[in-house]
Backbone as CSV, one residue per row, in Angstrom:
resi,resn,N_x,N_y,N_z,CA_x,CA_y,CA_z,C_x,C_y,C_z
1,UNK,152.869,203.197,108.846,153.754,204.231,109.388,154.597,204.863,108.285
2,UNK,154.946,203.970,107.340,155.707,204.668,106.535,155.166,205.483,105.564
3,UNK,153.846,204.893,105.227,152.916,205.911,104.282,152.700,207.144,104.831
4,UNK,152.814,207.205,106.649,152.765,208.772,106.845,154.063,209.500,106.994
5,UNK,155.086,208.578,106.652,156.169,209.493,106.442,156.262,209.850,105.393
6,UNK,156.003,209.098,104.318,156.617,209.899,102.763,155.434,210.621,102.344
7,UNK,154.033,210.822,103.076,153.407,212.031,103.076,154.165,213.185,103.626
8,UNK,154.700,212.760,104.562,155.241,214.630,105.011,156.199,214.798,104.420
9,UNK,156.797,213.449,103.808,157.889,214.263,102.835,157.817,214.518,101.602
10,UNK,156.669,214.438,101.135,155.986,215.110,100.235,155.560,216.176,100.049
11,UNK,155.640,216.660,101.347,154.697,217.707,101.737,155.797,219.112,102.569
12,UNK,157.194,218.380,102.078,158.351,219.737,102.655,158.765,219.939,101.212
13,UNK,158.409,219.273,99.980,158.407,220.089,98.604,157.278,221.142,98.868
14,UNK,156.107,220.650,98.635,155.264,221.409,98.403,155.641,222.658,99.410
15,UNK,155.906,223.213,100.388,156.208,223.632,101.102,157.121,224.420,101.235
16,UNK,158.049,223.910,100.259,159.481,224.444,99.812,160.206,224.222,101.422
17,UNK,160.196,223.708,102.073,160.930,223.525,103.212,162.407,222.611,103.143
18,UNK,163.599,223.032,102.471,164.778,222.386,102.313,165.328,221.553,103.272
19,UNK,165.265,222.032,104.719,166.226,221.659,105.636,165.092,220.665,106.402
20,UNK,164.278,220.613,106.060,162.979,219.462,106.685,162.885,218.409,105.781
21,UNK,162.937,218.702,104.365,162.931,217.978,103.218,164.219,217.268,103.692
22,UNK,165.467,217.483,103.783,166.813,216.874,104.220,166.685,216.105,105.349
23,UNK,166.238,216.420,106.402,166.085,215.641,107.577,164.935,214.602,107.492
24,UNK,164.084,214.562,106.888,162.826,213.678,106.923,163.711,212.438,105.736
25,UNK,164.560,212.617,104.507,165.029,211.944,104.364,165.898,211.237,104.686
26,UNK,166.946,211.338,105.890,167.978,210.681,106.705,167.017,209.855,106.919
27,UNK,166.034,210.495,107.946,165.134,209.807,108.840,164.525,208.487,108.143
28,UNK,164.136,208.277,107.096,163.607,207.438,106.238,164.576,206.159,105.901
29,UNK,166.203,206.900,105.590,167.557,206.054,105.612,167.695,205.244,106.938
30,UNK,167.821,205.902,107.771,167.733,205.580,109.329,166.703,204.214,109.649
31,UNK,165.773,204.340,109.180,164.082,203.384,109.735,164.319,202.414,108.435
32,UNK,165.274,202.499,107.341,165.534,200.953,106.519,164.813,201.264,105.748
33,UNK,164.492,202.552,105.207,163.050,202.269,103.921,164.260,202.555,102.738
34,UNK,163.637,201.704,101.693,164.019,201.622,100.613,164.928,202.890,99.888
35,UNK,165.601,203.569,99.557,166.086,205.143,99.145,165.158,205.332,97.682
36,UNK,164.780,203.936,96.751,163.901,204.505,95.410,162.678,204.872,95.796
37,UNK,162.383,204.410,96.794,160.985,203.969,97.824,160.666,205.312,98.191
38,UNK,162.007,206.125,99.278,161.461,207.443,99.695,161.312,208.583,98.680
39,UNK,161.911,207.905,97.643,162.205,209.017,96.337,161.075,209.026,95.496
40,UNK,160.288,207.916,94.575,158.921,208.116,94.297,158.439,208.014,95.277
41,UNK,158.049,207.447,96.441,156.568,207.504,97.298,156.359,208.844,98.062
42,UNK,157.752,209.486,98.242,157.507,210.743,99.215,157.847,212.028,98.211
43,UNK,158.830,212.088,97.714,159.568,213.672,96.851,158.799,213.556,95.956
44,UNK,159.151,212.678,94.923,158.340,212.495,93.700,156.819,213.195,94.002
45,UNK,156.298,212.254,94.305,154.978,213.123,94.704,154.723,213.981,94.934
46,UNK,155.672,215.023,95.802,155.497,216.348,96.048,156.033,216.992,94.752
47,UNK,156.822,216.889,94.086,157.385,217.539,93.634,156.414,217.848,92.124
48,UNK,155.457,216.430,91.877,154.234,216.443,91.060,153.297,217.078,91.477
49,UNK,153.129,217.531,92.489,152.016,218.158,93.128,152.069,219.655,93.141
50,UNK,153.821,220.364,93.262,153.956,221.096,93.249,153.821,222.099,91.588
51,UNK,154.060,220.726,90.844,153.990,220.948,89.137,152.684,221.078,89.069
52,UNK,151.481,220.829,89.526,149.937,220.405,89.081,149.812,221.857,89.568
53,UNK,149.991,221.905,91.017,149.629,223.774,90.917,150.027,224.921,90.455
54,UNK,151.507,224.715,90.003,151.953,225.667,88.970,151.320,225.538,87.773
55,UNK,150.675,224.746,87.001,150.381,224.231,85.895,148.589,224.953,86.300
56,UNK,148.414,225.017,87.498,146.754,225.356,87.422,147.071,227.267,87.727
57,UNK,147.855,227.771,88.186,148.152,229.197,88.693,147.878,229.246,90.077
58,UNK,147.518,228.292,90.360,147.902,228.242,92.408,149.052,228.630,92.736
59,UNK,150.100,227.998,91.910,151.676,228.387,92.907,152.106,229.484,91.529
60,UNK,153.357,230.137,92.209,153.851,230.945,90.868,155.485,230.449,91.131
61,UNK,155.822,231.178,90.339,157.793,231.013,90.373,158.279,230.596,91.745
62,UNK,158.350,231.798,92.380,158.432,231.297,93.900,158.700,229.813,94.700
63,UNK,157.284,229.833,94.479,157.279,228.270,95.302,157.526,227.086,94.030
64,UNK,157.870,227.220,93.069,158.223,226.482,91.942,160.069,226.310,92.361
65,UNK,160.512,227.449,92.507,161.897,227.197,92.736,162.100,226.868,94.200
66,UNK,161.444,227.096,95.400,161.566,227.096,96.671,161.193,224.872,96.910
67,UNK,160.610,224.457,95.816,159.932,223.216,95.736,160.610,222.628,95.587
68,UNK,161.712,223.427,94.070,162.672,222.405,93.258,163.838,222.134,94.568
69,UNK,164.327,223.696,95.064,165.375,223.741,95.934,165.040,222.895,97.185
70,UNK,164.075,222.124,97.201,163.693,221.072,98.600,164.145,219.863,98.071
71,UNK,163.816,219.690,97.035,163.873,218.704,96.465,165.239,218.199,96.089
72,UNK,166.691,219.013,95.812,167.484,218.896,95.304,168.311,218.587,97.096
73,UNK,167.897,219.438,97.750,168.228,218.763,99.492,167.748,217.696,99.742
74,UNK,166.590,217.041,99.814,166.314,215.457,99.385,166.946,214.803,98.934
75,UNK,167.074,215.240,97.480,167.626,214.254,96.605,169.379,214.124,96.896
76,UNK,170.039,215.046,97.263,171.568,215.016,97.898,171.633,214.144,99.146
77,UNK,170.401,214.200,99.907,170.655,212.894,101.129,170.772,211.726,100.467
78,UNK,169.585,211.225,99.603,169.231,210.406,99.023,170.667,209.506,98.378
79,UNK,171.475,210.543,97.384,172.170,210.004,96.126,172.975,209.014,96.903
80,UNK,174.005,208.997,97.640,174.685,208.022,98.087,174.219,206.624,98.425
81,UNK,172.702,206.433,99.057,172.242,205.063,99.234,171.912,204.916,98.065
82,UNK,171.061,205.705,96.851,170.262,205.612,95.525,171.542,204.724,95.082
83,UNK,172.963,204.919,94.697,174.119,204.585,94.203,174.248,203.412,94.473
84,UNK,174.610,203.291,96.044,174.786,202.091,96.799,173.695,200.705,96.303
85,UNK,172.959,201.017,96.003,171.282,200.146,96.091,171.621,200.152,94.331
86,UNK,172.092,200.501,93.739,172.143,199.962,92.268,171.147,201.003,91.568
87,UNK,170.650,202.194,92.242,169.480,203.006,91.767,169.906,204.137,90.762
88,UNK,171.300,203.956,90.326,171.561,204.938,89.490,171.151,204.509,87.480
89,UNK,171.043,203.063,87.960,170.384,202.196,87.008,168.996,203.062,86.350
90,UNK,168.279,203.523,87.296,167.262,203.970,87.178,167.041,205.341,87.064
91,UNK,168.094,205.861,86.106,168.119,207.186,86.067,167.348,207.116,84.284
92,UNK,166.210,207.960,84.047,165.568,208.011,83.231,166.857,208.562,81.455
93,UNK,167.627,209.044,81.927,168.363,209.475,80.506,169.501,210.504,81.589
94,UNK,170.345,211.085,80.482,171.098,211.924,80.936,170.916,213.697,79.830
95,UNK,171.306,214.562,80.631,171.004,215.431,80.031,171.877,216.592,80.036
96,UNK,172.463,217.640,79.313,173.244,218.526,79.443,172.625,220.145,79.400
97,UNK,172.319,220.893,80.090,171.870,222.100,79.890,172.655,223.481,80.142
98,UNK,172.250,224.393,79.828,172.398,226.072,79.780,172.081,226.826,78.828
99,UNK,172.323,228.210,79.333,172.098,228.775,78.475,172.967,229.465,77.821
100,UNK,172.734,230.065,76.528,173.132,230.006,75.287,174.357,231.410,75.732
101,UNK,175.237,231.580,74.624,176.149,232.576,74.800,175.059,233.822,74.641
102,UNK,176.051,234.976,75.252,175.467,236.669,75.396,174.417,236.642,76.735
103,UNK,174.041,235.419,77.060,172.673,235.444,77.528,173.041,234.920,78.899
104,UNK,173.124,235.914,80.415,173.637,235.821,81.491,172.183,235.297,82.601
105,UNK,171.216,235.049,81.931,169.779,234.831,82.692,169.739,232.622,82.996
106,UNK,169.630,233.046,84.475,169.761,231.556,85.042,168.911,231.077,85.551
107,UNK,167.834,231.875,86.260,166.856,231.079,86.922,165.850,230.052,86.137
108,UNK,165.795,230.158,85.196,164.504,229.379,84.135,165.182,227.985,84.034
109,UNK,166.951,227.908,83.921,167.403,226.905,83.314,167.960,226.200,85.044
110,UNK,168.012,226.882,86.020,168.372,226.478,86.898,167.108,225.478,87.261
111,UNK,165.559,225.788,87.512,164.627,225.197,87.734,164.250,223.864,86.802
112,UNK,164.377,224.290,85.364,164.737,222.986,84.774,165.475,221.833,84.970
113,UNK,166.861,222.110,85.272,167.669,221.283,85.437,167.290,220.502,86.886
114,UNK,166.660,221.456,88.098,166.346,220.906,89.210,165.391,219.665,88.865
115,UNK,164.145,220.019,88.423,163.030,219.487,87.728,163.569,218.306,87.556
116,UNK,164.724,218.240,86.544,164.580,217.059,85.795,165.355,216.616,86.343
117,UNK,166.318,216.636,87.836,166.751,215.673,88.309,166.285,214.688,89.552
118,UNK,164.907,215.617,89.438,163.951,214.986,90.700,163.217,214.122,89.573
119,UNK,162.927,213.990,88.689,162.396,213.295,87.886,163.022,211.912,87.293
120,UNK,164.564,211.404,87.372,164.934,210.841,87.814,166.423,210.745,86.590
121,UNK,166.516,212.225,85.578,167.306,212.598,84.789,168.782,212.528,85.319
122,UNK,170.008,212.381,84.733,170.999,213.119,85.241,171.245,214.149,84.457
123,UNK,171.895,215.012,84.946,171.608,216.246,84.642,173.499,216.956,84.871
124,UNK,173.533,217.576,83.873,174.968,218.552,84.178,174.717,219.795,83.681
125,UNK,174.816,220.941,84.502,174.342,222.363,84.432,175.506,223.101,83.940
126,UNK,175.630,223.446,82.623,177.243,224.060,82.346,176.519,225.407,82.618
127,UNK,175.424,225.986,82.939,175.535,227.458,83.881,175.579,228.523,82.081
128,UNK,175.362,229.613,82.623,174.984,230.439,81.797,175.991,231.294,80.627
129,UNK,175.574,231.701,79.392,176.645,232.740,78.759,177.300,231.902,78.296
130,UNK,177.216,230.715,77.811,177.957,229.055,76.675,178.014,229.180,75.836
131,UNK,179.585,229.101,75.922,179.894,229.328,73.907,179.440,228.343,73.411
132,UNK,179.175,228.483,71.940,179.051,227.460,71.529,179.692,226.183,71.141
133,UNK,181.055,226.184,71.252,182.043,225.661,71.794,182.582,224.860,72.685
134,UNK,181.767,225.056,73.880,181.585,224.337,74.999,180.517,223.651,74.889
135,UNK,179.547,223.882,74.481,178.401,222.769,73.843,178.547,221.706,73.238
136,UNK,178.984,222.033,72.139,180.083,220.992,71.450,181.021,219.821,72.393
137,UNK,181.424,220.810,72.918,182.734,220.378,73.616,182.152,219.021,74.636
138,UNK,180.805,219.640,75.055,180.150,219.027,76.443,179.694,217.576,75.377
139,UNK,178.980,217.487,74.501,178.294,216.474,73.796,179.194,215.649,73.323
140,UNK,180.632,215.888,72.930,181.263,214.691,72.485,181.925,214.198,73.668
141,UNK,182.199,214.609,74.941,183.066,214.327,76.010,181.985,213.815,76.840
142,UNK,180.541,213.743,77.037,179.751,213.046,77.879,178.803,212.389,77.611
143,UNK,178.628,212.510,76.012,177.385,211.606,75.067,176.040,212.045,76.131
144,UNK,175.707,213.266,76.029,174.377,213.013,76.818,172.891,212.456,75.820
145,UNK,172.037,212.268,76.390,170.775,212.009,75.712,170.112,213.333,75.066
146,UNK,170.292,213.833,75.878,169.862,215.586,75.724,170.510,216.500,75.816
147,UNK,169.916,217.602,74.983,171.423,218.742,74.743,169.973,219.871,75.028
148,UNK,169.929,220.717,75.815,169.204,221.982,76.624,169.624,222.705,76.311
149,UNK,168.217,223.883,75.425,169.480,224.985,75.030,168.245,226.080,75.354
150,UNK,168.916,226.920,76.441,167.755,228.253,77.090,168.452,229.380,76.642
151,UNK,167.127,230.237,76.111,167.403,231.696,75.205,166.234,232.207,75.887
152,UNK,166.987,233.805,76.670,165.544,234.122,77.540,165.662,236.052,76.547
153,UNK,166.545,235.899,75.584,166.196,237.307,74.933,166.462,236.634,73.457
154,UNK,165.732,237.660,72.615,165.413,237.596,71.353,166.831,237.685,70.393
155,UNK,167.614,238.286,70.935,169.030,238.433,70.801,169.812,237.531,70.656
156,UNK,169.751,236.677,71.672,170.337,235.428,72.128,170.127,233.868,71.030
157,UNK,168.519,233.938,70.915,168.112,233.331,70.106,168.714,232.580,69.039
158,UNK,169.543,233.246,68.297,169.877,232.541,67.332,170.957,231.545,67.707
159,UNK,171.676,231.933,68.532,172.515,231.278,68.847,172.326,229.814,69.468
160,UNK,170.562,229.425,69.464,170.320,228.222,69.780,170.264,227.491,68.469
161,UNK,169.953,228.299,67.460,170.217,227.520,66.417,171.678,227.415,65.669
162,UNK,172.392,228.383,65.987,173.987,228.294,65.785,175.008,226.810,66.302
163,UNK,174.177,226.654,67.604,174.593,225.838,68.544,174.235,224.089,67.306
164,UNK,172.869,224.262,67.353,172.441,223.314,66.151,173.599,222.664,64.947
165,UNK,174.067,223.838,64.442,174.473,224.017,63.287,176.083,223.202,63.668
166,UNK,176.309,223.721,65.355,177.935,223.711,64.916,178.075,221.914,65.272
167,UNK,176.597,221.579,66.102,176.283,219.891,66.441,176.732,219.276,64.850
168,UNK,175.751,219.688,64.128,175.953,218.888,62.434,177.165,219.352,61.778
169,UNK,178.109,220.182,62.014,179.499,220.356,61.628,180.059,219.270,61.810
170,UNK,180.665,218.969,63.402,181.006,218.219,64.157,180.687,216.640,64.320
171,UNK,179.587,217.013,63.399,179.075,215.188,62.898,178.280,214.543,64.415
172,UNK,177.606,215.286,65.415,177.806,215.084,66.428,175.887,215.086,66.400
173,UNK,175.378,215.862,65.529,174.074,216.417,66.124,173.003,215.160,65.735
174,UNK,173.526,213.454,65.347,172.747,212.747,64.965,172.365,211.390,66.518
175,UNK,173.627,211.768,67.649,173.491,211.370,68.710,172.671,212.213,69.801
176,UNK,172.530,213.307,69.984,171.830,213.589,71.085,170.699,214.182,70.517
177,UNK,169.561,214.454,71.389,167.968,215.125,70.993,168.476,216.660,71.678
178,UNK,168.269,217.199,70.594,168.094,219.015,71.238,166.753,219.336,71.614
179,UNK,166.866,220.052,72.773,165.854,220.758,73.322,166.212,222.360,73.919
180,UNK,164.875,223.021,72.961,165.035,224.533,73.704,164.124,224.938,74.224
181,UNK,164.256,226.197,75.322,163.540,226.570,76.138,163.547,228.204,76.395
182,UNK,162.481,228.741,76.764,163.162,230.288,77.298,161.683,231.358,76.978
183,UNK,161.530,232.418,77.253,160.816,232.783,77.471,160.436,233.909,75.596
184,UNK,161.587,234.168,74.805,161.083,234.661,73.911,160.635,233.026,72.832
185,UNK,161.330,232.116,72.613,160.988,230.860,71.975,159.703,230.752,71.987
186,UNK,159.265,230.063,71.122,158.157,228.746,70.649,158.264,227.804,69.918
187,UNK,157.548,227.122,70.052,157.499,225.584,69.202,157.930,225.694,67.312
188,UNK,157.067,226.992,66.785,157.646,227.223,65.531,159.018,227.698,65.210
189,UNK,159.815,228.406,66.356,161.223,228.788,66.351,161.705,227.264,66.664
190,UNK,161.339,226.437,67.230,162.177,225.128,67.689,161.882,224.264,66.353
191,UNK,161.031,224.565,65.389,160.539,223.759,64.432,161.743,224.072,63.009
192,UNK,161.852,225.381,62.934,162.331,226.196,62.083,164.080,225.851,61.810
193,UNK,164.427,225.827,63.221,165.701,225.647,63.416,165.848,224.230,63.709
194,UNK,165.522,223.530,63.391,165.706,221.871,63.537,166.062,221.324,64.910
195,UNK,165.452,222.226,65.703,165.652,221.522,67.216,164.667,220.183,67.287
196,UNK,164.850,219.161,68.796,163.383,218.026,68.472,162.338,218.380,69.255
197,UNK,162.701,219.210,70.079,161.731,219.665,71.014,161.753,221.188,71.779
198,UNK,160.936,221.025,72.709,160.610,222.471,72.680,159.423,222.664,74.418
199,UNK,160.362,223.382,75.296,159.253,223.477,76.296,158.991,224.721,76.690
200,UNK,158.252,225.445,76.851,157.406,226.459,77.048,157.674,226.549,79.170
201,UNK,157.884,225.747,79.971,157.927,225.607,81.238,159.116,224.279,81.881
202,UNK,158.907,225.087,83.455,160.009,223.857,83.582,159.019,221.818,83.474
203,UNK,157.601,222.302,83.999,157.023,221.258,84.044,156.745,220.497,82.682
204,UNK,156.864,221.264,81.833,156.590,220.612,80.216,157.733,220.051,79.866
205,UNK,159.329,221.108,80.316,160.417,220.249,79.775,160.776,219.072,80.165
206,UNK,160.013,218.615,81.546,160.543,217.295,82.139,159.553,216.456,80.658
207,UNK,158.287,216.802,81.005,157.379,215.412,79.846,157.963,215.474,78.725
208,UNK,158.354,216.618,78.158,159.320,217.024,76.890,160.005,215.852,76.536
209,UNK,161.208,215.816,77.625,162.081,215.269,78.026,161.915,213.602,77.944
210,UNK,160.920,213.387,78.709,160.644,211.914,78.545,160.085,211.682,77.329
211,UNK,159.160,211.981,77.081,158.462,211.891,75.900,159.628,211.753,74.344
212,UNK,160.535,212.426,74.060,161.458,212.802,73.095,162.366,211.258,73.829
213,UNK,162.545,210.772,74.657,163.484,209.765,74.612,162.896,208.256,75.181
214,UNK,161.580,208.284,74.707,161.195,207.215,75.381,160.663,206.836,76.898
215,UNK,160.378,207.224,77.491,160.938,207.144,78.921,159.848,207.728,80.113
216,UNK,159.474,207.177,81.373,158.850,207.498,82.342,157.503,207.666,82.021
């Protein structure tokens, strides 16, 4: 019985169905199943499934963000028992993201950050147009594992490597792994500027992500 529940709740990611995704998880709280239990056996899964068809051109943006946004209603039922149950233990790393100053574009870094908190990241979204200053500011006041840095114009750009620069001022840039993302970037701009990584999508930045810290 329970294997056909955390199919359908697998299946209100794929679906992008938020407010079904939310209720199928009470429901799961309710019947005593495990909260890590409904989280890989039912979301997780969808939420991989929903990555495999974006990754093949079955799904596009759309249902990529309509998937994540199910998922983040899931995962908000979820957090309070996850806590309770000792499951915050099992949070793969922590991570800090946005995007870079001048640069007011959110959806790329919003889906990321979703991504990687269904994946089992914590995640803090300082939101778009970040001085570099506040970057700084964010890495010595929360020690994250990861420092996210999205540049979706050519303009903007440098300022992911500025951001770099003001980490090794600050004596700061030898604790966290930088990662950038965005739609003018590539791997040789992330190479160039001494970032450690580099994702091209939201589904690459999660493996990115693990991959650069060990993990999942």
């Amino acid at each position: 019985m329970s294997d056909e529940l955390y199919a359908k709740m697998a299946q209100t990611i794929i679906d992008g169905e938020d407010e079904d995704a939310a209720r199928l998880a009470r429901e799961g709280l309710d019947a005593g199943l495990d909260p890590a239990d409904i989280l890989d056996k039912g979301y997780v899964k969808g939420i991989e499934e929903v990555g495999d068809l974006f990754a093949k051109g079955e799904f596009f943006l759309p249902e990529l963000v309509q998937g994540a946004e199910a998922m983040k209603a899931a995962v908000a039922v979820l957090e309070p028992a996850l806590e309770a149950s000792g499951g915050e233990s099992r949070s793969l790393g922590s991570a800090v993201a946005g995007t870079v100053a001048g640069d007011i574009h959110e959806i790329g870094k919003t889906i990321v950050c979703s991504m990687l908190s269904a994946a089992g990241f914590k995640v803090i979204d300082v939101g778009c147009d970040v001085a570099i200053e506040t970057f700084v500011a964010q890495v010595r006041e929360t020690k994250p594992d990861l420092l996210m840095l999205s540049a979706l114009l050519t303009t903007t750009m440098p300022n992911q490597a500025k951001t770099i620069e003001a980490l090794k001022e600050a004596g700061l840039r030898e604790g966290v792994k930088v990662m950038i993302g965005g739609a003018p970037t590539t791997r040789a701009w992330a190479d160039e500027i001494g970032a450690d990584g580099y994702a091209e999508d939201a589904i690459e930045a999660v493996n990115a992500a693990r991959g650069l810290l060990g993990v999942g």
